[in-house]
ROKE-147481 format. One line per 2 residues: number of its first residue (from 1); for each residue x negated, z negated, y of N, C-alpha, C, O, CB. Coordinates in pm, 1 decimal. Each point is the difference from the previous one (the first is absolute). Glycine has a CB too. Layout:
<atoms>
NUM	X Z Y X Z Y X Z Y X Z Y X Z Y; ...
</atoms>
This chain:
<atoms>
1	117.0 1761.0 1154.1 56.2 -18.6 131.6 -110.2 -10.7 105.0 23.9 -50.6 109.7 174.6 -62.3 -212.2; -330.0 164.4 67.2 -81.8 -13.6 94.5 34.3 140.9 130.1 5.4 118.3 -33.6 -192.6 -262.1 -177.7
3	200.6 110.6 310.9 -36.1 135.7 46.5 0.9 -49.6 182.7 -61.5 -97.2 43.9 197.6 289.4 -289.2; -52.7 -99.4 326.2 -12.2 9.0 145.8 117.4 -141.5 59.7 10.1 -78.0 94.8 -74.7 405.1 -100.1
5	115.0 -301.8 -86.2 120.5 -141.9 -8.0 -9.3 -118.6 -41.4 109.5 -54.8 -12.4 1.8 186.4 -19.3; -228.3 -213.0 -3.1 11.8 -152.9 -41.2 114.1 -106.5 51.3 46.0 -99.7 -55.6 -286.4 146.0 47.6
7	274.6 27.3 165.1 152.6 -109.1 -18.3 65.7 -6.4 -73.0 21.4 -90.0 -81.1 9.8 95.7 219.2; 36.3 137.2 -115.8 123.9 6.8 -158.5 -62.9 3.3 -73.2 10.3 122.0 -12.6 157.2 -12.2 40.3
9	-256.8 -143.5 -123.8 -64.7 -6.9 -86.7 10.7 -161.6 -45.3 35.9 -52.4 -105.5 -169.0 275.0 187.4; 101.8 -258.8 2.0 19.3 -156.7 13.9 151.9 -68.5 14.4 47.4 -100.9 -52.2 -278.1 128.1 169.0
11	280.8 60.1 -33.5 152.4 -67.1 22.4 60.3 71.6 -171.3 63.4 -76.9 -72.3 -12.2 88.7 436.2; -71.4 96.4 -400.5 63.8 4.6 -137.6 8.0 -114.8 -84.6 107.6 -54.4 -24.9 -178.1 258.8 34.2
13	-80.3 -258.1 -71.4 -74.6 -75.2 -66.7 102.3 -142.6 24.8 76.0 -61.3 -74.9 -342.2 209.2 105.7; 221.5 -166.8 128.6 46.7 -157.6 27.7 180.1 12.6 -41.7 59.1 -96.6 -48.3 -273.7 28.1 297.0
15	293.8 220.2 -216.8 146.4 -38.6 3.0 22.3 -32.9 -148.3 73.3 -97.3 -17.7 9.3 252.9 224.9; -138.8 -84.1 -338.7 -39.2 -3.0 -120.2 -12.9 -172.2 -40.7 73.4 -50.8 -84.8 -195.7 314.2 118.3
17	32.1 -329.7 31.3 -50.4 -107.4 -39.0 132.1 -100.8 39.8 51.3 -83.5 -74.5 -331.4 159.5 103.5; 310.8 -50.2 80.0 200.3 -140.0 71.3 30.0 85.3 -105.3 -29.4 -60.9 -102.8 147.4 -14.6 429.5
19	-79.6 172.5 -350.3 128.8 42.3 -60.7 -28.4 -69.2 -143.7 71.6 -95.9 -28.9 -14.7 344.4 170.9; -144.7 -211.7 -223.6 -45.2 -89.1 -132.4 19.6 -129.7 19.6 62.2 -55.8 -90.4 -228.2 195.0 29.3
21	117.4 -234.1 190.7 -25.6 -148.2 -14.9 144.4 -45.7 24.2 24.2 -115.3 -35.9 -286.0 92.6 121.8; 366.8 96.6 -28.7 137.3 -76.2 93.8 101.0 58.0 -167.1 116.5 -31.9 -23.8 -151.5 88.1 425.9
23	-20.2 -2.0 -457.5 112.0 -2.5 -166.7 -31.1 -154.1 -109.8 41.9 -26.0 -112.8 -78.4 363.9 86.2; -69.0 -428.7 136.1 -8.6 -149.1 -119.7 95.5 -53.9 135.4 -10.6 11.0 122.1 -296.7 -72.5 -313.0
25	410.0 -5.2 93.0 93.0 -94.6 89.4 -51.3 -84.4 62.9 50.0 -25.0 109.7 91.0 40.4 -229.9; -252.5 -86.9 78.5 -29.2 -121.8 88.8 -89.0 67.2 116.4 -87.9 -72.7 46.1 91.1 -126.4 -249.6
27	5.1 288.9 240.1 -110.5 70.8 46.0 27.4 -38.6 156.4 117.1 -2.7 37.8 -147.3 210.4 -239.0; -96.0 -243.6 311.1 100.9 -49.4 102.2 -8.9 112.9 95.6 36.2 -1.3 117.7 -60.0 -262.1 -143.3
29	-43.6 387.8 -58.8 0.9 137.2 107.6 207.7 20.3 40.9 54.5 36.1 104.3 -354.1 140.5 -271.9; 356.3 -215.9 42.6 129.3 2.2 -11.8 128.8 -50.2 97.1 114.2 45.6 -6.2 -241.4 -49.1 -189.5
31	79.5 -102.2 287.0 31.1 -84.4 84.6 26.0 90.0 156.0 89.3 -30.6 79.1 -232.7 -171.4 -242.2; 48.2 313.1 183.9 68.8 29.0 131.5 -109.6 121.5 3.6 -87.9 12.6 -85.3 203.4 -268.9 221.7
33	-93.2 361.6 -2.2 -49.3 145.7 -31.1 -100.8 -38.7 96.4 -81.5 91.3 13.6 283.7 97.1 -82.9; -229.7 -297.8 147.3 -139.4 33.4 56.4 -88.7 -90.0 -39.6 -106.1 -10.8 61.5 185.5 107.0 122.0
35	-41.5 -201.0 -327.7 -112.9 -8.4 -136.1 -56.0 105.9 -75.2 -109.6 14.6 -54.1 219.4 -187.6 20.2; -0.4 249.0 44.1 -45.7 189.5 -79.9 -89.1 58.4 110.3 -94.9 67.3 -40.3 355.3 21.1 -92.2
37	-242.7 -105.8 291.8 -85.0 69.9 69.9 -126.4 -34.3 -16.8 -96.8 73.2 -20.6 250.4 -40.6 154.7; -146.8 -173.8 -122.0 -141.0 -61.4 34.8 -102.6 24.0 -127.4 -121.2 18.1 11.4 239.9 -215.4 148.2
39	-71.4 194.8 -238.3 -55.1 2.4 -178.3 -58.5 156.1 75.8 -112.5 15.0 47.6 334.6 -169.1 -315.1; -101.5 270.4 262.1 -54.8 105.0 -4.6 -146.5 52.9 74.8 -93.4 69.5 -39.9 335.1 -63.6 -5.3
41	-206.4 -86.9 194.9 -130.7 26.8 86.4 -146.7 -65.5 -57.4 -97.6 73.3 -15.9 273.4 -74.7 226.2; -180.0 -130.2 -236.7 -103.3 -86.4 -107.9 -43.1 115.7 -145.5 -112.8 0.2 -49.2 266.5 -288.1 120.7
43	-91.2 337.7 -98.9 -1.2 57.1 -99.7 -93.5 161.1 28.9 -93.1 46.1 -66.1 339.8 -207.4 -5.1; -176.1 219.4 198.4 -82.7 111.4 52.9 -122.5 -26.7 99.9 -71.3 90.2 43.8 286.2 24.6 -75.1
45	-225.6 -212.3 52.9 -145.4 -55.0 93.4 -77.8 -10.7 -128.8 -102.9 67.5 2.3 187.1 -233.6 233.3; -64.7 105.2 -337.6 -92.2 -7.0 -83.1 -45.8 152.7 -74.3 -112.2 45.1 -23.0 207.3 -302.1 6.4
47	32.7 310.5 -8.0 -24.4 158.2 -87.4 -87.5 108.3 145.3 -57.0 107.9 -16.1 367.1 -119.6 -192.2; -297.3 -43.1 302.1 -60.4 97.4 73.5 -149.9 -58.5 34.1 -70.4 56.0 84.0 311.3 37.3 10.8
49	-283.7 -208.6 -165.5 -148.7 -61.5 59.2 -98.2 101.3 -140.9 -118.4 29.1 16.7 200.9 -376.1 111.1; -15.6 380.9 -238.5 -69.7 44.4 -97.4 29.7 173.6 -36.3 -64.4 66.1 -81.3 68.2 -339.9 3.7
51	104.9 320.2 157.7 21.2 71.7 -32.7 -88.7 134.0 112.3 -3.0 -31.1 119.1 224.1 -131.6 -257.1; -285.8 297.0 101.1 53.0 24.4 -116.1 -54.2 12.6 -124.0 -116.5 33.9 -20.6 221.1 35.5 157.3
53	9.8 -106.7 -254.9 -99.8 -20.9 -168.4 125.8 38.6 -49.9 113.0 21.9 43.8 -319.5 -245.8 -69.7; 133.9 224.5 -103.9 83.3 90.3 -144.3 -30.3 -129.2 -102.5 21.6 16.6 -120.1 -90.3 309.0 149.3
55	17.3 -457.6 20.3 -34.4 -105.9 -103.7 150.0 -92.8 4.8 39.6 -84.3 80.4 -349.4 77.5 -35.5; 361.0 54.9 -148.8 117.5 -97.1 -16.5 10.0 -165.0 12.9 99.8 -68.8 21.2 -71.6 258.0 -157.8
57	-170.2 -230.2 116.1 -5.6 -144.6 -37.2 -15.7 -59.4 141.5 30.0 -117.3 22.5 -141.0 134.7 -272.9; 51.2 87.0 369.3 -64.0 -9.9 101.2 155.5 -52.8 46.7 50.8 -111.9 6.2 -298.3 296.8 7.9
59	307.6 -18.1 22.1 139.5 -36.2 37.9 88.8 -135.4 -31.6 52.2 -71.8 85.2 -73.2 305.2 -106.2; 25.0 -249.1 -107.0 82.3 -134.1 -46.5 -30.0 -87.7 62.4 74.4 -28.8 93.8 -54.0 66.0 -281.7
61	-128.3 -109.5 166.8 -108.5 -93.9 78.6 43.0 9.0 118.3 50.5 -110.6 19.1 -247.2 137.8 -138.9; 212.8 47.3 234.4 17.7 71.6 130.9 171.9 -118.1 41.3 28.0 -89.9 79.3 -175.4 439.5 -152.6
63	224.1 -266.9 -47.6 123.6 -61.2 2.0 -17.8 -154.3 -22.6 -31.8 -75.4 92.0 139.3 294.6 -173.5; -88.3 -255.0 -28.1 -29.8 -107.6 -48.1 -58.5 -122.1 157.4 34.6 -108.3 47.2 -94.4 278.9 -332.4
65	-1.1 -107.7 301.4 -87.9 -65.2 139.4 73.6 -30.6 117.4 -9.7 -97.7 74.4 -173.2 227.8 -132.3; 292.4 13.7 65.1 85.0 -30.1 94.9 126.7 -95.5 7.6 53.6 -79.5 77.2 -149.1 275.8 -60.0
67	111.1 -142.1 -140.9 149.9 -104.0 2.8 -95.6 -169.2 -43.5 78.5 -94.6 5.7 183.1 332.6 -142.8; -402.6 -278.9 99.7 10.3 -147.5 6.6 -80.8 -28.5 123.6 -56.4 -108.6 13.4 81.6 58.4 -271.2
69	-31.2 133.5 337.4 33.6 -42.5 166.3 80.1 -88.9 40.8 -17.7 -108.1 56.1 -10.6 290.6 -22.1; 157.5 -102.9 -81.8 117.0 -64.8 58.5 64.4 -48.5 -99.5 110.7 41.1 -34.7 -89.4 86.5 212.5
71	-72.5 -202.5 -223.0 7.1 -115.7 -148.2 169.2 26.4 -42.5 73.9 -94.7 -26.9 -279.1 -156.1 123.5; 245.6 376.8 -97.4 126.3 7.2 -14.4 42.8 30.7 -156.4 104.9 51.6 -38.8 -103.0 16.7 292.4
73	-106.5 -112.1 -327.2 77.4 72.4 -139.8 -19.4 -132.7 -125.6 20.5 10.0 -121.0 -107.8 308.1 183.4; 52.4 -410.6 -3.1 -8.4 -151.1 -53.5 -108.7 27.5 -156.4 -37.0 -96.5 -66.9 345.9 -5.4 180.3
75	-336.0 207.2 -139.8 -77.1 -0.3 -146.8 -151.4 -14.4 32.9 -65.3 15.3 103.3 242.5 151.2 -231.2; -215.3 -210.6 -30.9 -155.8 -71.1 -5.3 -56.2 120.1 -7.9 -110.1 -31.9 44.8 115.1 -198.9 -168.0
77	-14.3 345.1 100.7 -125.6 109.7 -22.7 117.4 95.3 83.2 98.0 -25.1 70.2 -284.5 -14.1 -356.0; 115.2 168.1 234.1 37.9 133.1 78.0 131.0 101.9 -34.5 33.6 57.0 -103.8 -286.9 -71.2 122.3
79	284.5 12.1 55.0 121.2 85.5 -13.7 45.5 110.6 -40.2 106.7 18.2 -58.7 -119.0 -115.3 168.2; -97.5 205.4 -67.6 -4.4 137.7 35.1 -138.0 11.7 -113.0 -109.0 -52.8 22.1 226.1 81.9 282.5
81	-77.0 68.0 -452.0 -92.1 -17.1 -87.8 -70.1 160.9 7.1 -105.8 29.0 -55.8 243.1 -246.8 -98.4; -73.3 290.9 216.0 -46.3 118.1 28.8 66.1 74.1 97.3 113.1 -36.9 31.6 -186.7 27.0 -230.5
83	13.5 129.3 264.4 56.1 95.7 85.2 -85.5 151.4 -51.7 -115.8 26.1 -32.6 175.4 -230.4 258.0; 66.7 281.6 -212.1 -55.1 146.9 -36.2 -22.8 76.5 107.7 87.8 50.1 70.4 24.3 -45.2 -262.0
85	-250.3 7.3 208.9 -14.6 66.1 155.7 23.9 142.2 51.3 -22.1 50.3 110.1 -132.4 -205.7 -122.1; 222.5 220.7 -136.4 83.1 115.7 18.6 129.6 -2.2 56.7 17.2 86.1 86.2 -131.3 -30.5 -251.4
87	209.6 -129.4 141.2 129.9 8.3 57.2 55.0 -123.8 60.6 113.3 -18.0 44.6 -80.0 186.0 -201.8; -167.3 -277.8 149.0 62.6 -142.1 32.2 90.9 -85.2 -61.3 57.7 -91.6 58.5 -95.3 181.5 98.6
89	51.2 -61.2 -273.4 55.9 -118.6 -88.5 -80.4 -121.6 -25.7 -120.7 -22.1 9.8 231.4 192.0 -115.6; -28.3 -229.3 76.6 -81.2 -166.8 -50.2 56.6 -53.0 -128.0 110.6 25.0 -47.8 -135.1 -115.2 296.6
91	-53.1 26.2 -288.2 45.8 -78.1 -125.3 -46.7 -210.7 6.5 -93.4 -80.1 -4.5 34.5 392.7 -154.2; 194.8 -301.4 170.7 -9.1 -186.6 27.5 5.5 -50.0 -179.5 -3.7 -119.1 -31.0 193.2 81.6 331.8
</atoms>
């Protein structure tokens, strides 16, 4: 996903990352759609400070970073255990 586009590149990644985190019930992205916004933007400020890369761990990290910004996901380590910088998947 490197290329002339790092937004959508980033907004893929980050919609990827709410959409994975708001399927754990206790999740408090779950609670209202501009907890999903705010996550999402935290999430693309960070994917766009490193990007652009093809280092998955970079990306994760990137995420990971964003959402414990906004201390919204209550867990002790990281969330986001990978990202594929081909199509923007993640693996929590």
């Amino acid at each position: 996903m490197v290329g002339p586009n790092l937004e959508q590149a980033a907004l893929v990644i980050a919609e990827n990352v709410v959409l994975a985190v708001v399927r754990d019930l206790s999740s408090s992205l779950r609670d209202t759609p501009m907890a999903r916004d705010a996550a999402m933007t935290a999430i693309m400020i960070e994917l766009l400070r490193v990007m652009p890369t093809e280092d998955s761990d970079r990306l994760a990290e990137a995420c990971n970073y964003g959402l414990g910004e906004l201390v919204i996901t209550g867990a002790l380590g990281p969330i986001v255990e990978a990202v594929d910088p081909d199509d923007g998947s993640v693996t929590i």
